[in-house]
DOTOR-302636 format. One line per 5 residues: number of its first residue (from 0); for each residue x negated, y, z of C-alpha. Coordinates in steps of 0.25 Angstrom, whole numbers, padded with zeros to 4 digits. Layout:
<pts>
NUM = X,Y,Z; ...
</pts>
This chain:
<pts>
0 = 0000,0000,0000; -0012,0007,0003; -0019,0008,-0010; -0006,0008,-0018; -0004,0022,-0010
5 = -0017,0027,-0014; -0017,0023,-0027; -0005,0032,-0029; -0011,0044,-0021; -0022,0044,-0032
10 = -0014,0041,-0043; -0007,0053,-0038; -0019,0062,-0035; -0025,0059,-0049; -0013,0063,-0055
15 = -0012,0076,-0048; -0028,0080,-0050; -0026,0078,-0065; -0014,0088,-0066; -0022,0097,-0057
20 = -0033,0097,-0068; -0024,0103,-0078; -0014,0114,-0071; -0021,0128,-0063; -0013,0137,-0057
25 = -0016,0152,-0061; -0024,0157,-0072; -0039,0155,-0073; -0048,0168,-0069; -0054,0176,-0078
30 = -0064,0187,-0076; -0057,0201,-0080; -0065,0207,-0093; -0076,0215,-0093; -0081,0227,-0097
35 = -0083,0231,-0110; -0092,0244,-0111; -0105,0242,-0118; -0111,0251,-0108; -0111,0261,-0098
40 = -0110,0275,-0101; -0121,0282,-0093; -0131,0269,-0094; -0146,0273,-0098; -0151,0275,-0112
45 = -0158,0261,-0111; -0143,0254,-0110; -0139,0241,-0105; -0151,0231,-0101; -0150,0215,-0095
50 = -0159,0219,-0082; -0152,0217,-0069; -0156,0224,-0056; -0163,0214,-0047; -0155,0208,-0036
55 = -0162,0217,-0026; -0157,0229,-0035; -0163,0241,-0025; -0178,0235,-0028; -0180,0242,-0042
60 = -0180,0256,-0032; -0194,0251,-0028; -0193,0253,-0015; -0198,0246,-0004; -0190,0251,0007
65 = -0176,0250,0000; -0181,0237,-0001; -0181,0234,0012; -0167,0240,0016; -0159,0233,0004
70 = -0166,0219,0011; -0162,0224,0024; -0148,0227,0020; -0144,0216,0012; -0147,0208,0024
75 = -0144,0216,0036; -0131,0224,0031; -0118,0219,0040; -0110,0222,0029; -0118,0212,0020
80 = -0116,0202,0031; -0102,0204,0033; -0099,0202,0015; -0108,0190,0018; -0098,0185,0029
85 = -0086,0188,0019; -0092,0181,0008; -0094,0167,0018; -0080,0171,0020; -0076,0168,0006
90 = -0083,0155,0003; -0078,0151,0017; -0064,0154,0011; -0066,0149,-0003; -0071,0136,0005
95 = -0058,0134,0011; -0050,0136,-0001; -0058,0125,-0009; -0055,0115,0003; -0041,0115,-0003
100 = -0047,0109,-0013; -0051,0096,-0006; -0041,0085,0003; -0039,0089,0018; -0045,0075,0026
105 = -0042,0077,0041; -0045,0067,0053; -0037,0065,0066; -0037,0057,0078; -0027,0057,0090
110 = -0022,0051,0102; -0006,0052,0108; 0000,0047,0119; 0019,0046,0115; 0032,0040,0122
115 = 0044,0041,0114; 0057,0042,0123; 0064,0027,0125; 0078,0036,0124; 0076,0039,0110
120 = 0083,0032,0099; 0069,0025,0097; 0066,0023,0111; 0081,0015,0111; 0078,0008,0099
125 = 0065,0001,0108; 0073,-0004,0118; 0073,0010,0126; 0059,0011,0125; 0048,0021,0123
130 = 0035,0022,0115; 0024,0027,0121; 0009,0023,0119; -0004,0031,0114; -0006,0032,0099
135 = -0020,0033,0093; -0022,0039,0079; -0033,0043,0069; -0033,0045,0055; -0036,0057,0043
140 = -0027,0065,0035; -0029,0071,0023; -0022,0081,0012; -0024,0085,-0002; -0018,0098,-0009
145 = -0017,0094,-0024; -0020,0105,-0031; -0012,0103,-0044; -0012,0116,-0051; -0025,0121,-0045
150 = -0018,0130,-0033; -0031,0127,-0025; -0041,0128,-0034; -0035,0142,-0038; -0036,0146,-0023
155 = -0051,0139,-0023; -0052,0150,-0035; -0049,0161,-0029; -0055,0159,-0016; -0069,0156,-0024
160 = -0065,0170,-0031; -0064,0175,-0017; -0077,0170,-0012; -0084,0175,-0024; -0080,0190,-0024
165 = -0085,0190,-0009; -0098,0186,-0013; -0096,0197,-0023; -0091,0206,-0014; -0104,0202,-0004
170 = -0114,0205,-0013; -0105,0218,-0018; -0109,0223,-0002; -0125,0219,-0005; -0123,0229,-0017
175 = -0116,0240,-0010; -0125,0239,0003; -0138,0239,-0006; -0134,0251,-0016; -0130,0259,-0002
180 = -0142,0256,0004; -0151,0260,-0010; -0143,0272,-0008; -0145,0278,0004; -0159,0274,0003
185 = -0162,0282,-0009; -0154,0293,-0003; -0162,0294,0010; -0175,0293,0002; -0170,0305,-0007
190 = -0168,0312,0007; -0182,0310,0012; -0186,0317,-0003; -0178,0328,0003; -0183,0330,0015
195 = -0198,0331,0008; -0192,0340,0001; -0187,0348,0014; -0199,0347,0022; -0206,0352,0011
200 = -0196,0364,0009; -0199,0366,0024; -0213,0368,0024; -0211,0377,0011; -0203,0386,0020
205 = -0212,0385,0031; -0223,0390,0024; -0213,0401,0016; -0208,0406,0031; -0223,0407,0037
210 = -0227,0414,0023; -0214,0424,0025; -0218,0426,0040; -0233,0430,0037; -0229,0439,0026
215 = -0218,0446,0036; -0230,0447,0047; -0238,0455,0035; -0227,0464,0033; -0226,0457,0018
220 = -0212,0452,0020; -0200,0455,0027; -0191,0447,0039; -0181,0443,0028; -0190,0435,0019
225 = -0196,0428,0034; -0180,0424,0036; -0178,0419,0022; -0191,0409,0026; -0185,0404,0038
230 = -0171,0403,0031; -0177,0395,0023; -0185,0386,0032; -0174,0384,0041; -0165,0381,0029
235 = -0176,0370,0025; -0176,0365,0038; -0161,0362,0039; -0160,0355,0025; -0169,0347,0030
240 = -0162,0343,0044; -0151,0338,0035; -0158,0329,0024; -0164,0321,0037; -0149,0322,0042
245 = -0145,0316,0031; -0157,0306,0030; -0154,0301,0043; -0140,0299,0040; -0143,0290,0027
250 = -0153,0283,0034; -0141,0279,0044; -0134,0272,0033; -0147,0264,0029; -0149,0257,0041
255 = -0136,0253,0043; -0135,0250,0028; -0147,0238,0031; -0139,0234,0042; -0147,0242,0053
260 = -0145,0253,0064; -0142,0267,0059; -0156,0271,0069; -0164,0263,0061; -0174,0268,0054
265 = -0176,0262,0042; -0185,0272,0032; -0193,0281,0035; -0193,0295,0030; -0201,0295,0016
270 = -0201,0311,0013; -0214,0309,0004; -0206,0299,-0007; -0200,0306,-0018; -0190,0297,-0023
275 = -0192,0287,-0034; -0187,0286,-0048; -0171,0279,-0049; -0174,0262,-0056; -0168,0261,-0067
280 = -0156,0252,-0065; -0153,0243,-0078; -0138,0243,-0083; -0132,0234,-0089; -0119,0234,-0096
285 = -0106,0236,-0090; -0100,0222,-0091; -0112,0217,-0082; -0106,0224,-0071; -0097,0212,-0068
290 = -0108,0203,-0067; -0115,0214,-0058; -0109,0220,-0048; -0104,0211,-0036; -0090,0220,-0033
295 = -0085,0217,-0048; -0090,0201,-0047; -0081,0199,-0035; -0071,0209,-0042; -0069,0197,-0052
300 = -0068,0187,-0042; -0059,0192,-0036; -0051,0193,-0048; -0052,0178,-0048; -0048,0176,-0034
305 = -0035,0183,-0037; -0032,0176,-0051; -0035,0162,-0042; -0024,0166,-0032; -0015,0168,-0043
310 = -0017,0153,-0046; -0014,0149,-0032; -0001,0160,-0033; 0005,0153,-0044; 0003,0139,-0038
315 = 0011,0142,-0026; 0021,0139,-0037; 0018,0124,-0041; 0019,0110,-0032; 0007,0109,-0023
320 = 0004,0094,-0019; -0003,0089,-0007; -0008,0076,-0003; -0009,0070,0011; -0014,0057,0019
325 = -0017,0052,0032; -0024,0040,0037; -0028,0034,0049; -0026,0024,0061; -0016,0026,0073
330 = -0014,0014,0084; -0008,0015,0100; -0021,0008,0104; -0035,0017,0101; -0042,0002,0100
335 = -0032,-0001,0088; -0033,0012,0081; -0042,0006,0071; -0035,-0005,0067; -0028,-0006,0055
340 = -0016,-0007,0058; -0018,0007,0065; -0020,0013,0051; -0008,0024,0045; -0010,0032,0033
345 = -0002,0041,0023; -0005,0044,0010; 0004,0057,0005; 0014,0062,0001; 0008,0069,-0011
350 = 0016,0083,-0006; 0021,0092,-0017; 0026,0105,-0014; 0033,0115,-0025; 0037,0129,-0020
355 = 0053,0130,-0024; 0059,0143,-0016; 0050,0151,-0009; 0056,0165,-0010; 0048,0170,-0021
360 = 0034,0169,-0012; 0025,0161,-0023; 0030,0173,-0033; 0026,0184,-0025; 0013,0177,-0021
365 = 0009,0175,-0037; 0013,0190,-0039; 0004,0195,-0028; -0008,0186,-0035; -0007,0191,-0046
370 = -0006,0206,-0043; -0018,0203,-0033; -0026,0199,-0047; -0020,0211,-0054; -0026,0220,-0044
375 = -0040,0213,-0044; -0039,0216,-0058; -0037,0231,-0056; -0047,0230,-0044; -0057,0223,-0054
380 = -0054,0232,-0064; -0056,0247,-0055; -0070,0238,-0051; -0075,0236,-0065; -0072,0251,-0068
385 = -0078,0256,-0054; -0092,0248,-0057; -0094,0255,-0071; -0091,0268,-0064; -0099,0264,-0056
390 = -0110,0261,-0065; -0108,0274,-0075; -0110,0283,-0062; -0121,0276,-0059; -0127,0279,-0072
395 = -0122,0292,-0075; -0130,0295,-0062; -0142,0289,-0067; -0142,0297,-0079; -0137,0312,-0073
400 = -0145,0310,-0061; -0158,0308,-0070; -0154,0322,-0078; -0153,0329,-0066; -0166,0324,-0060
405 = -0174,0329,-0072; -0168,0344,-0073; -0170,0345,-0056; -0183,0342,-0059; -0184,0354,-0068
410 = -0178,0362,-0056; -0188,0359,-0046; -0200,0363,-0054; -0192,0376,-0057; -0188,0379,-0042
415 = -0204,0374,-0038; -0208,0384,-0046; -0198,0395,-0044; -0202,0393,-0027; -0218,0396,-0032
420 = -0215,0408,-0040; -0206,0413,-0028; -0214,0413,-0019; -0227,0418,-0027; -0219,0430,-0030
425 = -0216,0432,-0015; -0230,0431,-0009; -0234,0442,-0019; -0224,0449,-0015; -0216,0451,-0029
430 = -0204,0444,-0022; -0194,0441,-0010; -0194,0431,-0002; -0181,0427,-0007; -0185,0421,-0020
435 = -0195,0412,-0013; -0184,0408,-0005; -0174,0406,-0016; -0186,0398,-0024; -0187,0388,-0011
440 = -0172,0385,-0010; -0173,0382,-0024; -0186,0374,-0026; -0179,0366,-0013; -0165,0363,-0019
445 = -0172,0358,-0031; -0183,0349,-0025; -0171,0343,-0014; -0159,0341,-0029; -0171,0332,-0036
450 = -0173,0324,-0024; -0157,0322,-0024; -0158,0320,-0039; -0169,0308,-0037; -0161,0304,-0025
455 = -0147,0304,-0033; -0154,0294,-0044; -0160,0285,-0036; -0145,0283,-0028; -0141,0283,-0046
460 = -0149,0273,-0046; -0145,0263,-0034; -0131,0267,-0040; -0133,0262,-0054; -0137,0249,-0048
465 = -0126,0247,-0038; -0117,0250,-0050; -0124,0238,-0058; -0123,0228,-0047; -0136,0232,-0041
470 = -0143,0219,-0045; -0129,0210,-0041; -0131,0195,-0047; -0119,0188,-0043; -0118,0172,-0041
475 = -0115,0162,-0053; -0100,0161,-0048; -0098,0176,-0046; -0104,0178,-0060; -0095,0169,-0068
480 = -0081,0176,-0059; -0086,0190,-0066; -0091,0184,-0079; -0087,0172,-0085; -0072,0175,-0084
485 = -0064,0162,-0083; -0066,0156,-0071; -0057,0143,-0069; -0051,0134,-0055; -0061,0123,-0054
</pts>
């Protein structure tokens, strides 16, 4: 009886995994199209090249000490540990959905003590007696969710999805943090620029005001022109005070970008360094941004989550079968529990269960699936659109940023000049004090604009290759979700 049972449940079995081979639920994914323009608007003369920033983007800046905070970031960052957390999160997740995959095998064991009452209709029938005794039982369960018309292997989809725009999403916080940190080390270093600048400007006025003062002591100059000196002093002095205000404030938001306390001190002033010229970042063309940049990788996977749940809406509608069994040994006596005429077991039933009524819930719960994949469309969509902003910005900067470089630098050697002349003419007397002091403001705004200049195209240049993906190589399964389009339920 036994093996007739069995042969039925695997004739029944095979049957059922046949059918399941030839019917999904849901629409298989593909990847949303790309972009079509040739190129970007603002990209260099040189056009569109195959070089890719290395991994470790910020190295082609050639400096050791950027270096060494991007290291000391990527490792120490809390909030790079708390997207690595939600990443274990997802596998953990997408684990559990793939263990509806596979039969449910459960052991028990137990021990009960009954009496049944001797004024029951049973009890009467036994002669006005009562069963009592100890009852002994061990054995093993299992159950099986057939997966006819792939309800879930479409959840298994979607959850893989899930985990992989995660991953996508933890290396999106490594791009951020690294970009951020680039940038507010490039902007602290153009502040020590500045404050060369500044202390240079103060010892200029220092000298001007001792030069003013002798020449009032000699009766050459008058008490104005000695006030217009220490105007200007006091002036340089003050500017001063608030470029290390504000270096200290940046150099808050380093150390707690690496992870450590905001009293940290991290680098030391380097007021003798100009700043270095921008890297050139190679650009590629726009459809590669889907293959660079992690925030639209897992963009696309998520699309392909949401067209998964689609499938596991729509087979909420069909019969859903489930296969159950037990086997086991129970006796009254512990020492006869092994014997075999302690053994019990069941095979099925081979469940099915088809939704008839249910006041429209399987409807509305299709609907909302599919609006949820409309609006990651749109979202994907607005994404796509914000990176090649994002890119032609970038660019754009590069490019005006560069122009306006080269005509300060016309500026500067002007207003150098203009201070000498100023103040050759006042030592001979032929002019005021006034032009020598209208010559120094001018000589100084121009000096402190082409550090900002210099700074503003180095932070160009961290931009351009955040924009780009900053060096991001996602995984092999990452890469066929936002490449190779159709992606099918195994």
């Amino acid at each position: 009886m036994l093996n007739s049972a069995l042969k039925r449940l695997t004739l029944a079995v095979s049957v059922t995994l046949a059918v399941t081979g030839c019917a999904t639920v849901g629409t298989d994914f593909k990847a949303p199209a790309n972009v079509a323009d040739a190129s970007f608007r603002h990209q260099p003369q040189a056009g569109a090249n195959e070089a890719h920033l290395p991994a470790q983007w910020w190295t082609v800046f050639n400096d050791a000490t950027l270096n060494r905070l991007e290291e000391t970031a990527l490792r120490d960052n809390p909030s790079v540990k708390a997207a690595a957390q939600r990443l274990v999160q997802a596998l953990e997740q997408a684990g559990v959905a793939r263990a509806n995959e596979q039969p449910q095998l459960s052991v028990n064991a137990g021990i009960s003590n009954s009496r049944t009452s001797a004024e029951t209709s049973q009890g009467l029938a036994l002669g006005h007696r009562s069963i009592k005794g100890n009852n002994y039982a061990v054995g093993s369960s299992f159950s099986y969710e057939v997966d006819l018309l792939g309800r879930v292997r479409r959840l298994v989809e979607a959850s893989d999805a899930q985990a992989l725009a995660a991953e996508a999403d933890r290396d999106g916080v490594l791009l951020v943090l690294s970009s951020q940190l680039a940038t507010t080390y490039w902007q602290l270093r153009g502040l020590d620029a500045e404050i060369a600048i500044l202390k240079g400007a103060l010892d200029t006025r220092r000298e001007s005001e001792e030069l003013v003062t002798a020449r009032f002591d000699a009766g050459l100059s008058n008490e104005l022109d000695v006030s217009r000196a220490r105007i200007e002093r006091a002036n340089a002095q003050a500017d001063l005070h608030e470029v290390q205000r504000q270096r200290n404030l940046l150099e808050h938001s380093l150390a707690t970008l690496v992870g450590a306390s905001p009293s940290a001190m991290l680098t030391a002033a380097n007021t003798g360094a100009d700043l270095p010229q921008p890297p050139a970042i190679p650009v590629g063309l726009p459809a590669s941004l889907l293959s660079q940049r992690p925030d639209l990788a897992g963009s696309v996977a998520t699309l392909r989550a949401n067209n998964a749940q689609i499938g596991v809406a729509e087979g909420a509608f069909y019969p859903s079968f489930s296969l159950t069994g037990n086997f086991g040994f129970a006796s009254e006596s512990l020492s006869n529990l092994a014997k075999g005429d302690a053994r019990q077991f069941s095979v099925g039933p081979l469940a099915l269960s088809l939704p008839i009524f249910d006041g429209g819930r399987n409807k509305a719960n299709l609907a909302i699936a599919k609006a949820r994949y409309e609006e990651a469309v749109a979202n994907h969509q607005t994404k796509l659109l914000t990176a090649l902003r994002e890119v032609e910005d970038a660019l754009s900067d590069v490019q005006q940023r560069q122009l306006q470089g080269d005509a300060q630098k016309a500026s500067q050697v002007a207003a150098a000049r203009g201070y000498l002349v100023a103040r050759a003419r006042y030592e001979r007397g032929v002019s005021t004090y006034l032009d020598v002091t209208d010559a120094q403001r001018s000589a100084l705004s121009a000096d402190r604009a082409a550090v900002q200049i210099n700074t503003q195209r180095m932070l160009a240049a961290v931009a351009v290759a955040r924009s780009l993906g900053a060096g991001w190589q996602p995984s092999a399964q990452l890469a066929q979700v936002a490449q190779n389009g159709a992606i099918k339920a195994q």
